[in-house]
N, C-alpha and C positions, 0 to 999 in steps of 0.2 A: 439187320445188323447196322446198316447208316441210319436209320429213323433212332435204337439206343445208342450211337455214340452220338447223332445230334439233341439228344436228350439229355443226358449227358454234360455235354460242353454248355447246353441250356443251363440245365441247373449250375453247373458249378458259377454261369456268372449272374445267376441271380444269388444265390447266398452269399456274392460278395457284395450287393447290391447295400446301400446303406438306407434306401429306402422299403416301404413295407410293400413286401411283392406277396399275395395271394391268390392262390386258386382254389374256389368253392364249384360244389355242383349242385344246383339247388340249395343253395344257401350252406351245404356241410362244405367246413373245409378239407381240402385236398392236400394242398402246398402252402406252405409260408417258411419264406426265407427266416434266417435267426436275427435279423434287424428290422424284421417286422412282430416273428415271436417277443421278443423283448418289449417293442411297442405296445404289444396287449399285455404286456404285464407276468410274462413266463419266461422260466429260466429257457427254456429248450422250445422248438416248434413241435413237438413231441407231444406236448403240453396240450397243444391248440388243434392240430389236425384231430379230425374226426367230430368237433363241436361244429354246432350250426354257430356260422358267422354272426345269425341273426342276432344271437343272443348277448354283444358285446355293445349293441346300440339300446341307447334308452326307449323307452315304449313308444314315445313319441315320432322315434327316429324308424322303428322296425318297420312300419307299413309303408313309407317313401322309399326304406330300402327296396324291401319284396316287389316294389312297382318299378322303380325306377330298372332293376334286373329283369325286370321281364320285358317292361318298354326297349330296355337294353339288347335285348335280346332277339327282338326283331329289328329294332334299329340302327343297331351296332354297337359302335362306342358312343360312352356317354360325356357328359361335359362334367368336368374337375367340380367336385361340390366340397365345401368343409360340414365336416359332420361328427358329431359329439357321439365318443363310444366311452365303452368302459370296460378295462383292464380286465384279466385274471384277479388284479387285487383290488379292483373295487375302485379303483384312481379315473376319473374323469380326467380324460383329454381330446385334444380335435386332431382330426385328423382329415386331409385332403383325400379324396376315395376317385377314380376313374374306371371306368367297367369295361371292360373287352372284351367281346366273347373269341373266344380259340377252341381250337380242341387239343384237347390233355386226354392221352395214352388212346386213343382210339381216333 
């Protein structure tokens, strides 16, 4: 019962978050706040949970993702990198990306 109300109060202050707050697991999104859904290019996070994250980076960008999450993942957090994705609408832009691993619902 305290682990979903502190779940909970989690989420409510990240959708007020005006930055892009995501959670993948193995690359499929989990979570993203609606000021981050907007940032990829979708009306709603609705939109976006359940696609793999991988697939918003250009080809170039996808295999330093995939490493840098795994290195991330033994290592912990990673260092703030900019990194060129692209939209639901096909719009290039940059975006600053940091990795944390946590654990979500389990």
């Amino acid at each position: 019962e305290k682990a979903e109300e502190n779940q909970k109060r989690w989420e409510g202050l990240v959708e007020q978050d005006p930055n892009l707050v995501m959670i993948h697991t193995d690359g499929e999104i989990q979570f993203i706040n609606p000021a981050g859904a907007q940032m990829m290019g979708a009306a709603n996070p609705k939109e976006v949970v359940g696609k793999s994250a991988y697939n918003f980076f250009h080809e170039t960008e996808y295999q330093k993702r995939r490493e840098a999450n795994i290195s991330g993942n033994v290592k912990g957090t990673s260092s703030p990198t900019i990194r060129k994705v692209f939209g639901l609408d096909k719009n290039e832009r940059f975006v600053q990306i940091e990795s944390v691993p946590i654990r979500y619902y389990g």
